[in-house]
C-alpha positions, 0 to 999 in steps of 0.5 A: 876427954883426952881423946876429944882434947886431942881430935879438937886440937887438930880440927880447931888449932890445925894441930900435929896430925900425929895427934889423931893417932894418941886419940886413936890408941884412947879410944882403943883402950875403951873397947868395952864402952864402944857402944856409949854414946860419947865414945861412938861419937869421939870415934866417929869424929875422929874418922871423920878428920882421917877421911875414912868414910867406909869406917865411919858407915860401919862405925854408924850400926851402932847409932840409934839415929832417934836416940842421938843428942849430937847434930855434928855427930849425925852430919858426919854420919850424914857426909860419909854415907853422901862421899860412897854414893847412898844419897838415901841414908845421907838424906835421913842423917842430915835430916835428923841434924837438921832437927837437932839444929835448925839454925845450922845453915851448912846442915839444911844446905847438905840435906837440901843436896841430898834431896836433890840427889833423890831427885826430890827437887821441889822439897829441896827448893823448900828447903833452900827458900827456908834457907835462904829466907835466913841468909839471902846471900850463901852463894853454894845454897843459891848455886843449888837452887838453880840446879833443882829449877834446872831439873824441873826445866824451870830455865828462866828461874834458874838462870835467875838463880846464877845470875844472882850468886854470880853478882855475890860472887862474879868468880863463882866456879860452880857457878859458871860452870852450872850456867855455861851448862844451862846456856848450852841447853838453851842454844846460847853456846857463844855465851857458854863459852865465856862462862868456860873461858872465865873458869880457865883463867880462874883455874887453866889446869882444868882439863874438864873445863877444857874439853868442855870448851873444846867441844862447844 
C-alpha cells in the first residue's frame, strides 16, 4: 500500500522522483511475496515510470497472462515488450488488456499497432473501425488506419484517412509526415513538400524532415 501511494504520487501528482526509490526499498523488502500478484503489479508499475523496459520483460515471467485481473498492469507489460522490438508478445498483452477493458481507447489503438507491426493489416483495421465507431475523432487511430490501407496499397482510402485527421488536427505531425510519404508514392512530389515544409515550421530542428525534403 505504501509502495502504490508512493508510484501514484509520482504518476498522478507529478510528484518528487525520488518517490520512486522509497517504493522501490518497499517492494524490496517483500522479496518473498514477489510472485503475488499485487506485488509483481506494484514492481511492474514502478518500472514502467522508471523506463525500464528489459526489467519490466524479466519481471513479466512471473505473469500468468490468463490469470491477471489488472488491464493496466498487462498494457505496461504489452509497452515494454513493443519499446525492445517483440511486436508478437506486445500484441498478445494488449490484446489481453483489451479483454480486460473494452472500452479503453488507448489499449485497442496500441493492440491496433501491434497488429500493424505484424503485418496484420485487415484485422488492425477492424480493429480501428470498431474504434473509431466509439470516437470518430482520435486522430492517432485515424492516422493508423491510413498506414494499414496504405500497406495494402488501398491509396485513395488512406489518402482519405489523412485528409480527415488532418481536418481534426491540420498540425497532425505524424500526419503530415504519413501523407507526404503517401504522395511521393503517387508521384505528387510538389505536393509532398508542402506536407515537408509545413512540418518544419511546426518543428525546424528536424533533421529527418530535412533530408526528406532535401531529396525530393
Amino acid at each position: 500500500i505504501k509502495a502504490n501511494a508512493f508510484i501514484n504520487y509520482v504518476e498522478k501528482f507529478d510528484g518528487e522522483k525520488s518517490s520512486l526509490d522509497s517504493a522501490n526499498v518497499l517492494l524490496n523488502a517483500l522479496q518473498k511475496d514477489e510472485n503475488a500478484d499485487d506485488v509483481l503489479d506494484a514492481r511492474i508499475h514502478l518500472l514502467y515510470l522508471q523506463n525500464k523496459d528489459e526489467d519490466i520483460i524479466a519481471q513479466s515471467r512471473f505473469a500468468k497472462i490468463d490469470d491477471i485481473k489488472n488491464p493496466w498492469m498487462c498494457y505496461r507489460i504489452g509497452q515494454a515488450f513493443q519499446n525492445t522490438g517483440d511486436a508478437g508478445t506486445a500484441e498478445r498483452w494488449y490484446g489481453k488488456a483489451v479483454e480486460l477493458a473494452p472500452e479503453n481507447l488507448e489499449f485497442i489503438n496500441k493492440w491496433a499497432g501491434s497488429k500493424m507491426q505484424l503485418e496484420q493489416n485487415e484485422e488492425a483495421i477492424a480493429v480501428i473501425d470498431g474504434l473509431l465507431a466509439k470516437n470518430p475523432k482520435l486522430v492517432d487511430a485515424v492516422v493508423n488506419k491510413g498506414f494499414a490501407l496504405v500497406k495494402l496499397n488501398r491509396q485513395a482510402e488512406a489518402m482519405a484517412c489523412y485528409k480527415q485527421a488532418l481536418q481534426l488536427d491540420c498540425d497532425n505531425q505524424q500526419a503530415l509526415l504519413n501523407r507526404a510519404g503517401l504522395l511521393h508514392l503517387m508521384g505528387k512530389d510538389e505536393e509532398a513538400k508542402k506536407d515537408l515544409k509545413h512540418l518544419l515550421k511546426l518543428n525546424p530542428q528536424n533533421e529527418y524532415v530535412k533530408g526528406l525534403l532535401s531529396s525530393l
